[in-house]
N, C-alpha and C positions, 0 to 999 in steps of 0.2 A: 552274727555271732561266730567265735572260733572254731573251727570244728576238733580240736584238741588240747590239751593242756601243756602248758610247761611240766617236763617230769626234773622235780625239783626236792628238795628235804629230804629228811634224814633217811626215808625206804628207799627212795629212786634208783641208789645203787643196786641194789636188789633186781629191776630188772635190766641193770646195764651190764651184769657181769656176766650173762653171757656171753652179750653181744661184743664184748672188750676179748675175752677168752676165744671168741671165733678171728680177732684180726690179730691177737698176739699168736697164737698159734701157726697164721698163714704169715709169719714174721720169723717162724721156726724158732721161737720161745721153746728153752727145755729145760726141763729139772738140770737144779746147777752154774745154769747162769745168772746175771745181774741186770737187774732190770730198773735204772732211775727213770720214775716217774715225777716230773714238773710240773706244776699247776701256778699259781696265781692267787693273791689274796681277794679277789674281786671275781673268782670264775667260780661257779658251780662246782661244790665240793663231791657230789654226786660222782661224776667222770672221776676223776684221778683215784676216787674211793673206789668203784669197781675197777679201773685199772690195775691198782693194788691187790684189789681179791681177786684178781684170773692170772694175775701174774703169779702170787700166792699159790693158787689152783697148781698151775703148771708146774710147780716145784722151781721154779725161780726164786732167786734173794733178791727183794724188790723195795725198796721205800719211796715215800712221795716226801718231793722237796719244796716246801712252799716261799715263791718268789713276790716283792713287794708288787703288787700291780701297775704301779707307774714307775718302776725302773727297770729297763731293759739292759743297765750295765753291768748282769752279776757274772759274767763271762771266765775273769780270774778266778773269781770265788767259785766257783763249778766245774774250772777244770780238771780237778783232780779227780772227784766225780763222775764227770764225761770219761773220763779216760779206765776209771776203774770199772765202767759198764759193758757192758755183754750189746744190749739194748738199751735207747734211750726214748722216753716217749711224753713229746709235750704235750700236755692238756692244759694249754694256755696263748692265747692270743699273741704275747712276747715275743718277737720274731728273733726267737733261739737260730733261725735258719739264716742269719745273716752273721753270725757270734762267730769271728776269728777263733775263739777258744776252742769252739767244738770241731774243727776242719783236722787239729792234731790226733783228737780221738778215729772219724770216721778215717781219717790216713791210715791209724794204728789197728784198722779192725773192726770198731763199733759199728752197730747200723741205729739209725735214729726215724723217729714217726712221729709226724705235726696230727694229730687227734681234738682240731681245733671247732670242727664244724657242732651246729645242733646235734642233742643226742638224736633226735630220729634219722634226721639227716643220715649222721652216723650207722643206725641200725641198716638204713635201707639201701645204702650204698660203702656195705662189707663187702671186703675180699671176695673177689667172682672170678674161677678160673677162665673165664671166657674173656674178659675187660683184660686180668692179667695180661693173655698171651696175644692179645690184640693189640693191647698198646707195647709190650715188648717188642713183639715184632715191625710196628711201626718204628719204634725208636732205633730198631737195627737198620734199616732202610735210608732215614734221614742221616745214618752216622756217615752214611757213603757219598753221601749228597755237596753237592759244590755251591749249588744255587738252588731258591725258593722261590716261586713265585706265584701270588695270588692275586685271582682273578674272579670276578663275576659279572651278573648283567646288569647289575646297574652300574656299573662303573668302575668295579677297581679294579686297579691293576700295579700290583705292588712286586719289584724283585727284589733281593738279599742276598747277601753272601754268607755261607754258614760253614765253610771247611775248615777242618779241624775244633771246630765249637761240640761240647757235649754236646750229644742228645742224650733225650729226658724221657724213660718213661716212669709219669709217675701213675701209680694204679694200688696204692695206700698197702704195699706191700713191701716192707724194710727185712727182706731174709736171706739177705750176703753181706758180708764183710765190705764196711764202707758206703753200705745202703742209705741213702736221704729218702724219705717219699712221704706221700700227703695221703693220708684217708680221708675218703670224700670225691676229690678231684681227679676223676683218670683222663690223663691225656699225654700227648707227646708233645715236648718243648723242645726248643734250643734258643739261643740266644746269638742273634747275627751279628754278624761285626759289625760294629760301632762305623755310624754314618757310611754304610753300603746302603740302608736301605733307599729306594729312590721310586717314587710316584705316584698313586690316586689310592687312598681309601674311602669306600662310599657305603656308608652306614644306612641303612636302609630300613623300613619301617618294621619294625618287629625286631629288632638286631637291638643288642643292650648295652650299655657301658653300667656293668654289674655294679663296680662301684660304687655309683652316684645312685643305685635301685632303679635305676629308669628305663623303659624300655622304648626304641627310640619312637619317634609320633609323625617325623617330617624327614625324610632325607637329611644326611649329614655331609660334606664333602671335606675329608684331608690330606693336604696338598702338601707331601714329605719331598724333602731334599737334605741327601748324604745325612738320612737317619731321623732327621729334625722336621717335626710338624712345625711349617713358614704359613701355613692359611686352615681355618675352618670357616667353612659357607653353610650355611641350612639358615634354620628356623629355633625356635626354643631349645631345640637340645645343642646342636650349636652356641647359642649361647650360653647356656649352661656349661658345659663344656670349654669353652675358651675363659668364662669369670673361676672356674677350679680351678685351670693350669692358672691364669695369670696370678690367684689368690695364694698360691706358694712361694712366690718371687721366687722361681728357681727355673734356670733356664733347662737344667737337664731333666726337666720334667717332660718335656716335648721332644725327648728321644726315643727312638724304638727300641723298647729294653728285650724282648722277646716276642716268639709267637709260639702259636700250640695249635694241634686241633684235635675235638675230642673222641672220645672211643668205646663212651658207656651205653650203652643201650638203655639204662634204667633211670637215666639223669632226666629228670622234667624241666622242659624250656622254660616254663611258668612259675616255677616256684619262687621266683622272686617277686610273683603276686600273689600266690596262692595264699588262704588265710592258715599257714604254720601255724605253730606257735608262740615261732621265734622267728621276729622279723631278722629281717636281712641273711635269710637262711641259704638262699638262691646260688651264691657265688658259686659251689662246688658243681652244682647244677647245668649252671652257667658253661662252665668250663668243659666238664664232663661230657658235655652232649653230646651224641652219636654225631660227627661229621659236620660238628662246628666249627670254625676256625677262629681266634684267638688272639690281635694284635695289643700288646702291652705296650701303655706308655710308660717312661720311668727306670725304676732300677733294677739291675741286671746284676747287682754284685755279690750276692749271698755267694753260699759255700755250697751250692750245684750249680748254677750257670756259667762261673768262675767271670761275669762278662765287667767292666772298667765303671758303668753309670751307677754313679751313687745319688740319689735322691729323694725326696720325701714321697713322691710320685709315683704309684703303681696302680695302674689305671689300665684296666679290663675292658675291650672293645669286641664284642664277640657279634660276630655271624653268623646268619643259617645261609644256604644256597649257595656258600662261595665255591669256587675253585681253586685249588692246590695241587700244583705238580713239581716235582724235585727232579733238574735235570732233565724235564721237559716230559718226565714220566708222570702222568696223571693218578693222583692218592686219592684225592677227594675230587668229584666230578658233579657239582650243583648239590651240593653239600652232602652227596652219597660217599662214603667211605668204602672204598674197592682194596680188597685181600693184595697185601706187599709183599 
């Protein structure tokens, strides 16, 4: 049986407006400003409804803007909007974070927050000064950084070139001018130059490819040149794995669109088996994990990585026990995350 419910219908909001009011505020929400909330005709009216009463709370001018759930091209139509906001805060699956429209806003000022995870999710992995200034200060580290490369003991051994690429820390806190970030997901990103990467990923039993909900069962081995996955070897997941890239017919699916590793102390490895309440709850989890590491296949072009791969394809290959060291200086050391 589950051991909790979907918190769902017309009271739900009621216990989520705290929890909304605890990350707009570490968003530096203040009486006066403007705050567009997005939702979805197909998402839980619950979220965007407390978003609106803590935005309310805080003395913010706040509306929620309801977009068609199967069209993500309302970009024109919301730019005026984007641009007249203070804060902007999606509570909708719609990846607003790929929207040309919105990249004039966050230039002009705005700062914007993807509020896309379960509400528990949400609840349990709020705003933490601790996660904040761990993955800030990671992201200042990697901004210095020429070269990446990750290693462990079963086999990989992957370098990159990352100079001049942002680093990313996101840690679900948008409170400066120009701010992108994810609630849910803390970790430090960047996006390597397109076909630097070069040599062995080796997925290993308990390592996930979040995406597909699976965690892996048999060794995975992927065999990258100048960026491009040329070979996967294992067993079921494996092929799992090669019938999803191939099933996109898109060859920039098998580029390395980013990597990340994470910084939250509170993310559970498991929860992408745990019985939720809401399947497929895991990813931010996934990502978030204290001293995981993170290679993405697919697209890099949204309006924070600024990277060229445009694809249907973003696909989560996450690690425990890797190795990561920038410049040859050791971050992550058998997937312990050591002070930068």
């Amino acid at each position: 049986m589950p051991y909790a419910r979907t918190r769902s219908g017309p009271y739900a909001a009621l216990d989520l407006v705290p929890v909304f009011r605890h990350q707009l505020e570490a968003c530096a929400l203040h009486a006066g400003e403007r705050c567009l909330v997005l939702t979805d005709s197909a998402y839980d009216p619950a979220a965007s409804a407390a978003c609106l009463r803590a935005a309310l709370d805080l003395g913010a001018d706040a509306l929620v803007v309801t977009l068609p759930a199967h069209r993500g091209d309302q970009g024109a139509y919301l730019e005026p909007l984007y641009r007249a906001s203070d804060l902007i805060v999606a509570v909708t699956p719609i990846r607003v974070h790929y929207d040309p429209h919105l990249r004039g806003a966050l230039d002009a000022g705005a700062r914007a927050l993807m509020a896309v995870q379960p509400s528990h999710t949400l609840e349990r992995l709020r705003a933490d000064p601790t996660v904040v200034a761990r993955t800030r200060a990671g992201a200042a580290r990697l901004a210095r950084a020429r070269e990446v490369r990750i290693t462990s003991a079963h086999g990989t051994d992957l370098v990159m070139r990352v100079e001049g690429r942002p680093a990313l820390a996101h840690c679900g806190v948008a409170d400066a001018p120009g701010r992108f970030d994810f609630w849910g997901g803390a970790m430090v990103e960047i996006a390597p130059h397109e076909g630097s990467v070069e040599g062995r990923l080796v997925l290993a039993v308990g390592d996930q490819v979040f995406h597909l909900g699976r965690f892996v069962e048999r060794e995975v081995r992927l065999t990258i040149e100048q960026g491009h996955v040329v070979r996967i070897d294992g067993g079921l997941d494996a092929t799992l794995l090669e019938r999803y890239l191939d099933d996109l017919h898109d060859s920039a699916a098998r580029l390395v669109g980013h990597i990340a590793w994470g910084t939250d102390h509170r993310a559970q490895w498991t929860a992408q088996l745990a019985q939720f309440p809401d399947a497929g709850s895991g990813n931010a989890d996934a990502e978030g994990y204290l001293g995981s590491v993170q290679v993405e296949l697919g697209s890099n072009d949204d309006q924070y990585f600024r990277g060229t791969i445009r694809s249907a394809a973003h696909l989560g290959l996450c690690l425990l026990g890797a190795t990561l060291a920038l410049d040859g200086d050791t971050v992550i050391e058998a997937g312990t995350l050591h002070d930068v």
